[in-house]
PDB file of N, CA, C and O in Angstrom:
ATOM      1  N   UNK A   1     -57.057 -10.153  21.133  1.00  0.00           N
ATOM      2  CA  UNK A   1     -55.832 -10.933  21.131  1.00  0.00           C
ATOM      3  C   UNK A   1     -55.247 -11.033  19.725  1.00  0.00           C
ATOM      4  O   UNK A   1     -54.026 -11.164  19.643  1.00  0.00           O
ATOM      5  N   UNK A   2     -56.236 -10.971  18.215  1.00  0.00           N
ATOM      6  CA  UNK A   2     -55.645 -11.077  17.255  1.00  0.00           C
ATOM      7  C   UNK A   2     -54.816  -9.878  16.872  1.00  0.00           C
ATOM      8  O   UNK A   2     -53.923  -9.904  16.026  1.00  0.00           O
ATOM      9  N   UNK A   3     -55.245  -8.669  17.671  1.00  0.00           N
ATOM     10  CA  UNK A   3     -55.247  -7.355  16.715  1.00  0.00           C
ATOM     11  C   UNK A   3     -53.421  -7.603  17.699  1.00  0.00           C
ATOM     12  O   UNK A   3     -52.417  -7.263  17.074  1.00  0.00           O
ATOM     13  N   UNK A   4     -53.290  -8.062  18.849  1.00  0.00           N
ATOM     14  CA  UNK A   4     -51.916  -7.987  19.630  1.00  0.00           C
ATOM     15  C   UNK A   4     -51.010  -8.783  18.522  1.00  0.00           C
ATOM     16  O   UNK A   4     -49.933  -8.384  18.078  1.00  0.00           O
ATOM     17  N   UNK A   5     -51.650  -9.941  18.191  1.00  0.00           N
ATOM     18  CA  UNK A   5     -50.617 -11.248  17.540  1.00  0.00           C
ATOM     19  C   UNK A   5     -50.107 -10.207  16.591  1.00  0.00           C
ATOM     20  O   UNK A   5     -48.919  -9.884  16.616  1.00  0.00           O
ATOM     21  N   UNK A   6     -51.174  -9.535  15.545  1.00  0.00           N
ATOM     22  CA  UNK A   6     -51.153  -9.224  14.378  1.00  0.00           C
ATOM     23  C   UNK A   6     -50.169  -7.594  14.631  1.00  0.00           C
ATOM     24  O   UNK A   6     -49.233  -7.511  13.835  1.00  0.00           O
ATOM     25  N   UNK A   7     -50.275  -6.625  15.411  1.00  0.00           N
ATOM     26  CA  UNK A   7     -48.991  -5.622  16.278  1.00  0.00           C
ATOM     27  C   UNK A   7     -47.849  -6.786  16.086  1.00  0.00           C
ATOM     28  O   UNK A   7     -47.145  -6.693  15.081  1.00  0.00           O
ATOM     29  N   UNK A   8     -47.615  -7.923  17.029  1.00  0.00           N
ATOM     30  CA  UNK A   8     -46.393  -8.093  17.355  1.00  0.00           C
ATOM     31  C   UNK A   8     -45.704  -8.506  16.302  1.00  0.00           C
ATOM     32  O   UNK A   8     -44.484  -8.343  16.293  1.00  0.00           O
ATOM     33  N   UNK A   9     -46.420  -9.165  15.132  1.00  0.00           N
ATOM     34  CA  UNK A   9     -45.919  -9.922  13.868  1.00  0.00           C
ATOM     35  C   UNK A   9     -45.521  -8.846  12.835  1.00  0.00           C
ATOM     36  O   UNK A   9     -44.838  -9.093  11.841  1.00  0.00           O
ATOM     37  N   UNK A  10     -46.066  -7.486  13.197  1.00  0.00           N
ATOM     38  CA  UNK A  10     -45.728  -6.418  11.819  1.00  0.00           C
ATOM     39  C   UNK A  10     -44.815  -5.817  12.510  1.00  0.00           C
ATOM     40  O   UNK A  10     -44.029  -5.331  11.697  1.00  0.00           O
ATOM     41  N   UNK A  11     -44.482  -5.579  13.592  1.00  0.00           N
ATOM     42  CA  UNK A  11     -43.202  -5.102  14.654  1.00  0.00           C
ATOM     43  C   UNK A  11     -41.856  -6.048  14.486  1.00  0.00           C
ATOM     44  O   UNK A  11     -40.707  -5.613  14.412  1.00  0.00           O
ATOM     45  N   UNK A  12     -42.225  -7.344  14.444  1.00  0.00           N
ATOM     46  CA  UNK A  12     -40.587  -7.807  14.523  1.00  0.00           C
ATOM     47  C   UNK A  12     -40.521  -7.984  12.439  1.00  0.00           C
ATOM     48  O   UNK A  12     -39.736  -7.421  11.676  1.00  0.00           O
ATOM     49  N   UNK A  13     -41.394  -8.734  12.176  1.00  0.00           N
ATOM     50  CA  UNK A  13     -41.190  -7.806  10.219  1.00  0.00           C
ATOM     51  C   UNK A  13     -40.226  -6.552   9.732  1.00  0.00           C
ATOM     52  O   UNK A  13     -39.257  -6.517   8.975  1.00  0.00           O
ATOM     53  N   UNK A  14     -41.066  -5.319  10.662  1.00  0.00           N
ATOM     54  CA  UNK A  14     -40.642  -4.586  10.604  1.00  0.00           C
ATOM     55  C   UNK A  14     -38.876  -4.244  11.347  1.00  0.00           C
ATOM     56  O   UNK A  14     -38.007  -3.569  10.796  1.00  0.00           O
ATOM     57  N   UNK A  15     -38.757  -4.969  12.749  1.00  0.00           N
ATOM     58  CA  UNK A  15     -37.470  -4.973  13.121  1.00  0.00           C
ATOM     59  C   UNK A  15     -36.339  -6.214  11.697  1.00  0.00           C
ATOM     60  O   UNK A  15     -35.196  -6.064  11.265  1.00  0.00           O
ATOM     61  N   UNK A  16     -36.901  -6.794  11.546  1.00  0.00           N
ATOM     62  CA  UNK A  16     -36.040  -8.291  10.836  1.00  0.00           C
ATOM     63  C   UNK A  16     -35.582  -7.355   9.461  1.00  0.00           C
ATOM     64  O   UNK A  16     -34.405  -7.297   9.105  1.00  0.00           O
ATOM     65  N   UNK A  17     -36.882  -6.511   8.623  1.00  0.00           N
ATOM     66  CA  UNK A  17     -36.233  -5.735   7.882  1.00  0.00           C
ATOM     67  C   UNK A  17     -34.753  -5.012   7.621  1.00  0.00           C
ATOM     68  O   UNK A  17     -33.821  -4.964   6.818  1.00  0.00           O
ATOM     69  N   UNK A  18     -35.424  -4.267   9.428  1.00  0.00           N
ATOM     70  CA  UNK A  18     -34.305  -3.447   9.728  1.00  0.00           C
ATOM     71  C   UNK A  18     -32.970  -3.907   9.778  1.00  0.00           C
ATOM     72  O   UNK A  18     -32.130  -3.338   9.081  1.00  0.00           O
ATOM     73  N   UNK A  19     -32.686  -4.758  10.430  1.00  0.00           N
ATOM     74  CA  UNK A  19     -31.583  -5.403  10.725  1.00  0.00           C
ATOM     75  C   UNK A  19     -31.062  -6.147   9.318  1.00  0.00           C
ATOM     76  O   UNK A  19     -29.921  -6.554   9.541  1.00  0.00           O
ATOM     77  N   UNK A  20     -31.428  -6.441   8.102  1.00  0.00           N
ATOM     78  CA  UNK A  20     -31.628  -6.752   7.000  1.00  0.00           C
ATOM     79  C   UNK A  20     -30.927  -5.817   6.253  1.00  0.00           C
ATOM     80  O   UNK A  20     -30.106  -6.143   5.396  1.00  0.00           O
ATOM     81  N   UNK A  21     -31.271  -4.411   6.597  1.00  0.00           N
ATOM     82  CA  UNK A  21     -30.840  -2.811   5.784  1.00  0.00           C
ATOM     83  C   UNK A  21     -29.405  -2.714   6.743  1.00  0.00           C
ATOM     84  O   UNK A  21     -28.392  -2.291   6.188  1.00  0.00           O
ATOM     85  N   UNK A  22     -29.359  -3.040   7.913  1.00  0.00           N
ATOM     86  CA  UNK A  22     -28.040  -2.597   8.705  1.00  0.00           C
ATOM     87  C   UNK A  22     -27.037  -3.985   7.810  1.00  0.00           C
ATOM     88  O   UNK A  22     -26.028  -3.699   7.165  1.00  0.00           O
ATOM     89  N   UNK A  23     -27.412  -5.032   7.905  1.00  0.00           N
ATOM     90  CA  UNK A  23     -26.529  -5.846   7.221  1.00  0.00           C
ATOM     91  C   UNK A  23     -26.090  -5.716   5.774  1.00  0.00           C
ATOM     92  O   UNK A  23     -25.055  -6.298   5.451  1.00  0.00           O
ATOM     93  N   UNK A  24     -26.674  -5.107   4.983  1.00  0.00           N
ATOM     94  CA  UNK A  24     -26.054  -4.528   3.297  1.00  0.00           C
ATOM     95  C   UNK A  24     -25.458  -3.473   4.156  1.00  0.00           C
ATOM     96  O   UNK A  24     -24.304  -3.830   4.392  1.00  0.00           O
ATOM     97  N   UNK A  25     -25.694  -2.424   4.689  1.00  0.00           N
ATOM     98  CA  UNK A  25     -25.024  -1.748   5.065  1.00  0.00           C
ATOM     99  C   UNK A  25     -23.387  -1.792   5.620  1.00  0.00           C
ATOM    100  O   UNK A  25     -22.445  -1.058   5.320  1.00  0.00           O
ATOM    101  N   UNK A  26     -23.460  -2.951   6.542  1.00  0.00           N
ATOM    102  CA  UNK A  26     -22.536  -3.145   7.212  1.00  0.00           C
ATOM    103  C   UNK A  26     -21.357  -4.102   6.746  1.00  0.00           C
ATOM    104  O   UNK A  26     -20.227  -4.239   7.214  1.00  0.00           O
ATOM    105  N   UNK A  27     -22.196  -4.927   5.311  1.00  0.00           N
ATOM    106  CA  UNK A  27     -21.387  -5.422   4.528  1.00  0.00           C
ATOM    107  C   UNK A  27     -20.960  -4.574   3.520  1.00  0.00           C
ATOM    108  O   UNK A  27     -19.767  -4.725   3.257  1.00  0.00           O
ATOM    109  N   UNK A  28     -21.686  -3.514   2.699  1.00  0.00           N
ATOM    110  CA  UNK A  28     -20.585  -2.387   2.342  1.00  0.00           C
ATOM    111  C   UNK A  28     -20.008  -1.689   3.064  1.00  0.00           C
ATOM    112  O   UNK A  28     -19.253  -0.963   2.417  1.00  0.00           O
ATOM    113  N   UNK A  29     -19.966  -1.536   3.990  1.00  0.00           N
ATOM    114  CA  UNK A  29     -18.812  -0.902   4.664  1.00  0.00           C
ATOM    115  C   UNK A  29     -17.600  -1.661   4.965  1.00  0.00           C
ATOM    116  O   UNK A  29     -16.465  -1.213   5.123  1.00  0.00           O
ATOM    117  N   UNK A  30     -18.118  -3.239   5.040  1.00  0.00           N
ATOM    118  CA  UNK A  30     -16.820  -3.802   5.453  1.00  0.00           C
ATOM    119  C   UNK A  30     -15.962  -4.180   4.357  1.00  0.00           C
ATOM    120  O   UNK A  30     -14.929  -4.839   4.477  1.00  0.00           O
ATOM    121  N   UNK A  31     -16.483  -3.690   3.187  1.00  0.00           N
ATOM    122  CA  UNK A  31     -16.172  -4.042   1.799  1.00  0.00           C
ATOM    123  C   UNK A  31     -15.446  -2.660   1.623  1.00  0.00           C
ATOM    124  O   UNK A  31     -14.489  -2.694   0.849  1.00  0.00           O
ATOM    125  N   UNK A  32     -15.676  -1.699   2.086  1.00  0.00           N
ATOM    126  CA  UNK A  32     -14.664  -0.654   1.800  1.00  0.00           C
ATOM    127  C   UNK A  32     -13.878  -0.236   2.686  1.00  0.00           C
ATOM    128  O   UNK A  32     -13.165   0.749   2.493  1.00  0.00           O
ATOM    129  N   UNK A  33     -13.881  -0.983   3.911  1.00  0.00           N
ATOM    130  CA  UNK A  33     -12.545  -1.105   4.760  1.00  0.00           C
ATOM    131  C   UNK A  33     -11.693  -2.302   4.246  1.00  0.00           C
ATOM    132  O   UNK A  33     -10.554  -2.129   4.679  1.00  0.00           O
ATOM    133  N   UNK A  34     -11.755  -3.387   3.543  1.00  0.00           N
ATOM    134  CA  UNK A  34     -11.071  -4.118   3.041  1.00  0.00           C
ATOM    135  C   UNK A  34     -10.152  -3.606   1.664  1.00  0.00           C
ATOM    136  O   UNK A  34      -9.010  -3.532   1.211  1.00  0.00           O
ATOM    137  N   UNK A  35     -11.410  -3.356   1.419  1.00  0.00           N
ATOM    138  CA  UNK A  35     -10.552  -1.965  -0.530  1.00  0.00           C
ATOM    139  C   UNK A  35      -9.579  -1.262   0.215  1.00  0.00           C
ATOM    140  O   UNK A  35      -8.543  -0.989  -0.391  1.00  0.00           O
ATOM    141  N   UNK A  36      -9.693  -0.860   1.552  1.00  0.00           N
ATOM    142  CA  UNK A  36      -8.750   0.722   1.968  1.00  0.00           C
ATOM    143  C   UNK A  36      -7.677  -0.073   2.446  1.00  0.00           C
ATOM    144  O   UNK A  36      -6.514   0.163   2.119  1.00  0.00           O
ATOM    145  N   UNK A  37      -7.975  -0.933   3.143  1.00  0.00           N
ATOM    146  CA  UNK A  37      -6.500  -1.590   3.410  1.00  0.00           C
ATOM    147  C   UNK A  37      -6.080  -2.258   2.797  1.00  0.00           C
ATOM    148  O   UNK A  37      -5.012  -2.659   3.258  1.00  0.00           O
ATOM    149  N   UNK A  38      -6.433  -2.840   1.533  1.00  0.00           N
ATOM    150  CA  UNK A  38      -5.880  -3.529   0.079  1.00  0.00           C
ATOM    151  C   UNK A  38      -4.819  -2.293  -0.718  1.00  0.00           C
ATOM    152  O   UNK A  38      -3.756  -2.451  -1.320  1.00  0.00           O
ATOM    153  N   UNK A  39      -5.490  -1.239  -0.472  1.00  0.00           N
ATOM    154  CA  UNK A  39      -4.793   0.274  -1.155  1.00  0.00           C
ATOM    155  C   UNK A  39      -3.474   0.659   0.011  1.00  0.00           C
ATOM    156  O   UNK A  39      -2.336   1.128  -0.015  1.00  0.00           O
ATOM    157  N   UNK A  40      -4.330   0.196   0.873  1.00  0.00           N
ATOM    158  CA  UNK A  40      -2.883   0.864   2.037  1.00  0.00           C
ATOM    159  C   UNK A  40      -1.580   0.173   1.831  1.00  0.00           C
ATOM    160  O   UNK A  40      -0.466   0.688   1.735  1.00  0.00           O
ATOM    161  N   UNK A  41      -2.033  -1.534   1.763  1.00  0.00           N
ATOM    162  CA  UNK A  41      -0.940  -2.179   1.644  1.00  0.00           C
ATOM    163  C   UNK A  41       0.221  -2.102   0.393  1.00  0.00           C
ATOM    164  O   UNK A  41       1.448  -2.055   0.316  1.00  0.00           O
ATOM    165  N   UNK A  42      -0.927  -2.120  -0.523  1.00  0.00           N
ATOM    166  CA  UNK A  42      -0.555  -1.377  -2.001  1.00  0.00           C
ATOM    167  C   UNK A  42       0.758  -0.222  -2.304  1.00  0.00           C
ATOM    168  O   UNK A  42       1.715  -0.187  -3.078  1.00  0.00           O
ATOM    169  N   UNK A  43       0.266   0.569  -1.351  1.00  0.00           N
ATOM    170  CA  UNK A  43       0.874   1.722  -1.721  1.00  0.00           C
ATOM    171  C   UNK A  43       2.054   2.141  -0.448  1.00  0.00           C
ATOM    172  O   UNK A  43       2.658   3.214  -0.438  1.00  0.00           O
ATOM    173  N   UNK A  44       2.273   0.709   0.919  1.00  0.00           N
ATOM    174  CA  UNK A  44       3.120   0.851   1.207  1.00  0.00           C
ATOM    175  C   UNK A  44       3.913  -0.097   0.393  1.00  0.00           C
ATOM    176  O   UNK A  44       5.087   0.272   0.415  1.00  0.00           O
ATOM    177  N   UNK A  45       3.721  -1.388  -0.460  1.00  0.00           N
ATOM    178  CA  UNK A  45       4.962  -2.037  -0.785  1.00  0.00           C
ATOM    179  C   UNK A  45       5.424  -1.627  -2.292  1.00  0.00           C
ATOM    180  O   UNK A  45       6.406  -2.041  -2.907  1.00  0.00           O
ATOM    181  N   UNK A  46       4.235  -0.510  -2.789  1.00  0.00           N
ATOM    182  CA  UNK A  46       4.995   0.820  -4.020  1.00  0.00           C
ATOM    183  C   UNK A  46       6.146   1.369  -3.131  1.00  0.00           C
ATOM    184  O   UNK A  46       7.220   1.714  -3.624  1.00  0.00           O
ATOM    185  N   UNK A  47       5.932   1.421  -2.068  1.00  0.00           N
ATOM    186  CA  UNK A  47       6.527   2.460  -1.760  1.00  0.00           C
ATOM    187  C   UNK A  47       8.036   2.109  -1.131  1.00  0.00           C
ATOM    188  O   UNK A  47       8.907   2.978  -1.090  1.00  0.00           O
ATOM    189  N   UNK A  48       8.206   1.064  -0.758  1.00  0.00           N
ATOM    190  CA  UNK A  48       9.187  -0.032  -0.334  1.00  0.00           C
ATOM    191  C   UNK A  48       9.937  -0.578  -1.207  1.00  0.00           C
ATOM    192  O   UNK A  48      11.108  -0.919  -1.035  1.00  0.00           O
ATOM    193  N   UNK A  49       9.248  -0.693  -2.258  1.00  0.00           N
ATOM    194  CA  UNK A  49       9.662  -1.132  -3.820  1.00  0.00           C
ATOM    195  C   UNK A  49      10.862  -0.133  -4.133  1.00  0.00           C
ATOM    196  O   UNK A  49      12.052  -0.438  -4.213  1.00  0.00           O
ATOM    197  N   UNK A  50      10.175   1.384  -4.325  1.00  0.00           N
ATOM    198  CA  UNK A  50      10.714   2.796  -4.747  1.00  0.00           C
ATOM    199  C   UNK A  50      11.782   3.231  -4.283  1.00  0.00           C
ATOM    200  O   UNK A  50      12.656   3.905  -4.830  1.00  0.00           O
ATOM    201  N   UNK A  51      11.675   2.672  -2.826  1.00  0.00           N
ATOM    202  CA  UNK A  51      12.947   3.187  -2.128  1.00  0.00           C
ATOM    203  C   UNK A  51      13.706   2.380  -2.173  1.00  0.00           C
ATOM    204  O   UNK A  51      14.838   2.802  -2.405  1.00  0.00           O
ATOM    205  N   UNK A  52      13.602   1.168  -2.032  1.00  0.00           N
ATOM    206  CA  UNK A  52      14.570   0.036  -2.586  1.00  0.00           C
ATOM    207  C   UNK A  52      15.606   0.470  -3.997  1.00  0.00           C
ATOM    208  O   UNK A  52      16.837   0.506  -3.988  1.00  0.00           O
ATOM    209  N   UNK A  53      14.768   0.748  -5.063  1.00  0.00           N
ATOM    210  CA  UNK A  53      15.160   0.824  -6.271  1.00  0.00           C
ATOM    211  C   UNK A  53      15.919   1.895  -6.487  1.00  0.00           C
ATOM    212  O   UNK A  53      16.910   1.903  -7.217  1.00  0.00           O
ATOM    213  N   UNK A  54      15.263   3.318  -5.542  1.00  0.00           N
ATOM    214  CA  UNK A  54      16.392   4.465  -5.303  1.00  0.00           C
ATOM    215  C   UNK A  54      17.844   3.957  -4.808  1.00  0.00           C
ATOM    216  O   UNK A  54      18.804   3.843  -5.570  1.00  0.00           O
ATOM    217  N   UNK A  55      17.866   3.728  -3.711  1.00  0.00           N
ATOM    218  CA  UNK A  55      18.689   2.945  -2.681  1.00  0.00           C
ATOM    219  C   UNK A  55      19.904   2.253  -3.834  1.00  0.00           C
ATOM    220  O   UNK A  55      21.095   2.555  -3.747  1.00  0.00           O
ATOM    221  N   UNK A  56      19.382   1.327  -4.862  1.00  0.00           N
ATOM    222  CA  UNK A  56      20.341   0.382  -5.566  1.00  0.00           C
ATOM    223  C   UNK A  56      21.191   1.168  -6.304  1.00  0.00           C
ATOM    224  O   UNK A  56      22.411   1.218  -6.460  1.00  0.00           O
ATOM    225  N   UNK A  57      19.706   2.102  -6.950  1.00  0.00           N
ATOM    226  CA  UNK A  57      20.192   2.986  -8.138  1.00  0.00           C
ATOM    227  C   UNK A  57      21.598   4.297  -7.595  1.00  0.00           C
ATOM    228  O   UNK A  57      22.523   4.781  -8.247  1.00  0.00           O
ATOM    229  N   UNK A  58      21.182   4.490  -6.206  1.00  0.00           N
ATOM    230  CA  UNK A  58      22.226   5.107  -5.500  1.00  0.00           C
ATOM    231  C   UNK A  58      23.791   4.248  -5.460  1.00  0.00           C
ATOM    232  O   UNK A  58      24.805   4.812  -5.872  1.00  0.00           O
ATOM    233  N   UNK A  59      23.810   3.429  -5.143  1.00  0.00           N
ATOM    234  CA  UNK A  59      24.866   2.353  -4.754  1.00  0.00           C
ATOM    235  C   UNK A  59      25.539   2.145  -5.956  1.00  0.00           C
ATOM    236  O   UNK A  59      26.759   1.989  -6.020  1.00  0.00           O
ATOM    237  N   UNK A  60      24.646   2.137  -7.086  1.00  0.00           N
ATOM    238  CA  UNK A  60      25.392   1.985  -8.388  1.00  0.00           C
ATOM    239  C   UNK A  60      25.845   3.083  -8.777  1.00  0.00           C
ATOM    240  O   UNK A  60      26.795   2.916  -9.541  1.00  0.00           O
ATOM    241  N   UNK A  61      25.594   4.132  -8.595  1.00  0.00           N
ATOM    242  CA  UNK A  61      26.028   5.719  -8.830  1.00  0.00           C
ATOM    243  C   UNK A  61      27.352   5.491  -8.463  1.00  0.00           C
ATOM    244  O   UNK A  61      28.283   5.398  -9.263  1.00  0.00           O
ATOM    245  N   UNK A  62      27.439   5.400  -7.220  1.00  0.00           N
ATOM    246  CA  UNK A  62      28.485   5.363  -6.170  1.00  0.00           C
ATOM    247  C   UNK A  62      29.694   4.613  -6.056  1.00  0.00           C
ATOM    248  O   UNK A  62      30.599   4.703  -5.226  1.00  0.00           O
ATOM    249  N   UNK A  63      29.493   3.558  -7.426  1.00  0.00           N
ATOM    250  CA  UNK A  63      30.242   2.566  -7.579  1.00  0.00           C
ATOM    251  C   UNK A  63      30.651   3.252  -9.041  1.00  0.00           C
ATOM    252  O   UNK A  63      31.859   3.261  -9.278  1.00  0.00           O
ATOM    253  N   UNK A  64      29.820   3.793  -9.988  1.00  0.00           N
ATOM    254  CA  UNK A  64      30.424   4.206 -11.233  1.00  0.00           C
ATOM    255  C   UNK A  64      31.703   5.644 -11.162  1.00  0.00           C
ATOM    256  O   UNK A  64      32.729   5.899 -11.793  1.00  0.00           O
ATOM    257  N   UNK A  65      30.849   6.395  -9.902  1.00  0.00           N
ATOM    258  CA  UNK A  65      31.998   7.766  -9.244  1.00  0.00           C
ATOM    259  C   UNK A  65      33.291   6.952  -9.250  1.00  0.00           C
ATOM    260  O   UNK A  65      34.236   7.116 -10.021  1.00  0.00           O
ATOM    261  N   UNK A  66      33.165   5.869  -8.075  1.00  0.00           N
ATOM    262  CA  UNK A  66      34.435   5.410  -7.284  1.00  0.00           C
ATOM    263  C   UNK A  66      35.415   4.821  -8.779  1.00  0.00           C
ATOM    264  O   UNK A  66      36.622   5.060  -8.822  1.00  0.00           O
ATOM    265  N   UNK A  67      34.711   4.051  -9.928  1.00  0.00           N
ATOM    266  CA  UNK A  67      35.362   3.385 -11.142  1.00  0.00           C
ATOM    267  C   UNK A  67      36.026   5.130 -11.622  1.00  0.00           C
ATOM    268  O   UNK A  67      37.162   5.539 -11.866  1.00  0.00           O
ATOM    269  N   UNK A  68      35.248   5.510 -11.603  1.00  0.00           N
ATOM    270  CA  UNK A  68      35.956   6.479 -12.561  1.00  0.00           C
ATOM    271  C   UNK A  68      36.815   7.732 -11.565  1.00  0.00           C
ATOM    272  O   UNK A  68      37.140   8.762 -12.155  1.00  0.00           O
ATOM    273  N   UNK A  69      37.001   7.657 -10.744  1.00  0.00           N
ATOM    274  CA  UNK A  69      37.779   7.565  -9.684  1.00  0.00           C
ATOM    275  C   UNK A  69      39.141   7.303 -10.164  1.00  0.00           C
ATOM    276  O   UNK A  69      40.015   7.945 -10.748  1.00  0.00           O
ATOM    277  N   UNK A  70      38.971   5.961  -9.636  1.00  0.00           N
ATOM    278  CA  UNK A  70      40.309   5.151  -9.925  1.00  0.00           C
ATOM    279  C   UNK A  70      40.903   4.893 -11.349  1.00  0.00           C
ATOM    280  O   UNK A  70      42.015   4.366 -11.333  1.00  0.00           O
ATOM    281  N   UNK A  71      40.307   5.200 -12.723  1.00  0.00           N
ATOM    282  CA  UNK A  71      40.368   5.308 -13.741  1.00  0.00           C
ATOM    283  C   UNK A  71      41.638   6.789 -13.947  1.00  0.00           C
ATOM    284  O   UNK A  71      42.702   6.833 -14.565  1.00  0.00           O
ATOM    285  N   UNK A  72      40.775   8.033 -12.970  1.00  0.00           N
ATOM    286  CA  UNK A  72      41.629   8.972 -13.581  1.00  0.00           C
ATOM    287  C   UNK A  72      42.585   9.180 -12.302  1.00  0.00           C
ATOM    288  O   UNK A  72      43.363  10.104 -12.536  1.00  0.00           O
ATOM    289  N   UNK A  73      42.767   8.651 -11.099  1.00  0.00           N
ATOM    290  CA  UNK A  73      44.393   8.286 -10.668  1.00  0.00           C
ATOM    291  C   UNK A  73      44.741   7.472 -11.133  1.00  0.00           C
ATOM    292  O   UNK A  73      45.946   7.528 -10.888  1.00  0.00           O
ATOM    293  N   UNK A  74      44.562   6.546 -11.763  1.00  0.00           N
ATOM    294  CA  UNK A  74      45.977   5.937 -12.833  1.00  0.00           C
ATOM    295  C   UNK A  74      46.376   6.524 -13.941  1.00  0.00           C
ATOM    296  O   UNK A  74      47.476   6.341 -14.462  1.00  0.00           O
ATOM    297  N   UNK A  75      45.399   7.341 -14.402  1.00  0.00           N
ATOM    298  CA  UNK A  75      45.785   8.364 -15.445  1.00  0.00           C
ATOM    299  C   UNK A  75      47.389   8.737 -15.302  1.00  0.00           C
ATOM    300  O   UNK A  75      48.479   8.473 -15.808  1.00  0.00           O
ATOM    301  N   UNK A  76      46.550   9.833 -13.877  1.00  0.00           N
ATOM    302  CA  UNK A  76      47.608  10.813 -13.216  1.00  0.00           C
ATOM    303  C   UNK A  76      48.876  10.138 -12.558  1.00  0.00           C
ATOM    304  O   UNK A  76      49.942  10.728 -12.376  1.00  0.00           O
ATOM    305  N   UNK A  77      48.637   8.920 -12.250  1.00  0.00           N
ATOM    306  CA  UNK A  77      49.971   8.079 -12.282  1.00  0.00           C
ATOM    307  C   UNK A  77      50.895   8.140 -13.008  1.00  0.00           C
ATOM    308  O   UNK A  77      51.894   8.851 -12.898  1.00  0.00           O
ATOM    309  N   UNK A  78      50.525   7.095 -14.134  1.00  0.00           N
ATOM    310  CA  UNK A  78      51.018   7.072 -15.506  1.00  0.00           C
ATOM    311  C   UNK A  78      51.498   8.701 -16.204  1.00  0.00           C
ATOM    312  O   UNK A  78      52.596   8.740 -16.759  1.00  0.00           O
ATOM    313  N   UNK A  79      50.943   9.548 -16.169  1.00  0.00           N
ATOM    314  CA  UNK A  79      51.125  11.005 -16.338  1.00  0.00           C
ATOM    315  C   UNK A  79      52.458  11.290 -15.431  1.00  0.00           C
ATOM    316  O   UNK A  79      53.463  11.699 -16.013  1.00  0.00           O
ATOM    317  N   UNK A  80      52.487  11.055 -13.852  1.00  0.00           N
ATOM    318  CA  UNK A  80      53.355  11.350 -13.695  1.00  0.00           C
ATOM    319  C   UNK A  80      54.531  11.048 -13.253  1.00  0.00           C
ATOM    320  O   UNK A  80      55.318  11.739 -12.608  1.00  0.00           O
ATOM    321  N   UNK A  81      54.685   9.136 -13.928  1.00  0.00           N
ATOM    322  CA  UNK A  81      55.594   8.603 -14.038  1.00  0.00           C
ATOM    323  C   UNK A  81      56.576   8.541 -15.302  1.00  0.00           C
ATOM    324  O   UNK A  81      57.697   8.041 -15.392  1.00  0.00           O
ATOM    325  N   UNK A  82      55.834   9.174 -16.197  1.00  0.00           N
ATOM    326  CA  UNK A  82      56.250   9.481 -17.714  1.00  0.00           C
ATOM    327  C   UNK A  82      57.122  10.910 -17.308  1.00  0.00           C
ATOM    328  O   UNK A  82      58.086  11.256 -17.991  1.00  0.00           O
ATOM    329  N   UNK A  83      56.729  11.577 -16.290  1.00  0.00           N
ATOM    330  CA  UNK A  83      57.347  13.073 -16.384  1.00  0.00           C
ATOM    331  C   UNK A  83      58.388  13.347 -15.509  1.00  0.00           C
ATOM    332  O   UNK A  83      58.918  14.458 -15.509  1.00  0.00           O
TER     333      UNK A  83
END
């Protein structure tokens, strides 16, 4: 009966270990699914940012064309109200 006690006590040891090694395990892993979606999020609101900033930087383009636009028909106005 001792040699059973003394089996069943080095068996669950041996299981409690185990489950011990799956838990570092399973806490680095959940530690680098948290990093990956810390990076994911990361690099969608870079990326939201970027296009935003294109987007403005466009609009302002578009507004300096249209100024200078209207800059050189009044030119050509003036040009060809003088003539």
């Amino acid at each position: 009966m001792k040699k059973v006690a003394i089996v069943t006590v080095a068996v669950l040891a041996l299981g409690l270990a185990a489950c011990n090694k799956n838990e570092a395990a399973n806490n680095t892993a959940n530690e680098t699914a948290v990093e990956n979606n810390a990076e994911t999020d990361v690099n969608a609101a870079t990326t939201d940012a970027t296009n935003a900033a294109d987007t403005a930087l466009n609009a302002a383009g578009n507004e300096v064309n249209a100024a200078g636009n209207a800059v050189e028909n009044a030119s050509n106005a003036v040009d060809n109200a003088t003539h």
